[in-house]
C-alpha positions in Angstrom: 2.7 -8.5 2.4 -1.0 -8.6 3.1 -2.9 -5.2 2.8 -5.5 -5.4 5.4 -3.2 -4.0 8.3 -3.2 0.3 8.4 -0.2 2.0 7.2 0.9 3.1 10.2 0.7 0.0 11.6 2.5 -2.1 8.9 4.3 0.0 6.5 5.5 2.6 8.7 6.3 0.2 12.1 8.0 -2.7 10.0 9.6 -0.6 7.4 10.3 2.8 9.3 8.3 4.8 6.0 9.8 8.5 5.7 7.1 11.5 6.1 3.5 10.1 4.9 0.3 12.6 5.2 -1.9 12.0 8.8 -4.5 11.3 6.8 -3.4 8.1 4.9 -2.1 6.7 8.4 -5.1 5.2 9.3 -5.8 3.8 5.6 -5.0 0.4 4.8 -2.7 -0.6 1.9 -5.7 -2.1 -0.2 -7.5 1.5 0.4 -5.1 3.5 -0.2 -4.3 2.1 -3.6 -8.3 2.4 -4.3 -8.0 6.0 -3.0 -4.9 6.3 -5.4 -5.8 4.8 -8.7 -9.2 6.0 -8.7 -10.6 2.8 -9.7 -10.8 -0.8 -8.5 -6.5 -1.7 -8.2 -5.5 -4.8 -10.7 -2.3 -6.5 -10.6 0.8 -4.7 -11.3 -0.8 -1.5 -10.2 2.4 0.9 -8.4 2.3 3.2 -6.2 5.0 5.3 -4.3 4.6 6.2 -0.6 7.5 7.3 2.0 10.0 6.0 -0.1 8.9 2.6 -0.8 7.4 1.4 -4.3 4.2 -0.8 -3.8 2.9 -2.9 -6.0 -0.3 -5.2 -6.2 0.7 -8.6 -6.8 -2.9 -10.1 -6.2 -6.6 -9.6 -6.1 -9.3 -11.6 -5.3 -12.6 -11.6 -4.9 -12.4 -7.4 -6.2 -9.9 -6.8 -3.3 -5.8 -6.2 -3.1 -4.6 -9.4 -1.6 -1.1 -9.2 -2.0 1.5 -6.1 -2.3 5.0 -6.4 -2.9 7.2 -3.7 -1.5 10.8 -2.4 -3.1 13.0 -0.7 -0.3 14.8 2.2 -1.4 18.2 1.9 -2.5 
C-alpha cells in the first residue's frame, strides 16, 4: 500500500479500521508513523492502529513509500 492517501480515506474505507482518534483521520499513513515513532520511520518500523499491524516496507528519498498491512485474525 502506498502511504500518501489519509487514513480515513484508505485504511479506514478499504479495510473498515475499528475506532481510530478524529485527529489521526486526516493524517496520512507516512505521517502518522512520523507522528508515532518520533523520528524519521525506517524499514520494518510497526505500528498498530484499529486493529491492523502496519509496517514500513520502503523509504525513499527520507519518506515511507511502502506499508504492508496484517488484518486481524
Amino acid at each position: 500500500m502506498g502511504s500518501e492517501m489519509c487514513i480515513r480515506d484508505s485504511l479506514m474505507a478499504i479495510y473498515g479500521v475499528g475506532k481510530v482518534e478524529d485527529h489521526l483521520t486526516t493524517l496520512t499513513v507516512a505521517a502518522l508513523f512520523r507522528r508515532r515513532v518520533g523520528s524519521q520511520p525506517v524499514v520494518g518500523d510497526t505500528l498498530m492502529l484499529g486493529g491492523l499491524r502496519l509496517r514500513v516496507r520502503a523509504v525513499e528519498g527520507g519518506r515511507v513509500s511502502q506499508v504492508g498491512i496484517r488484518l486481524p485474525h
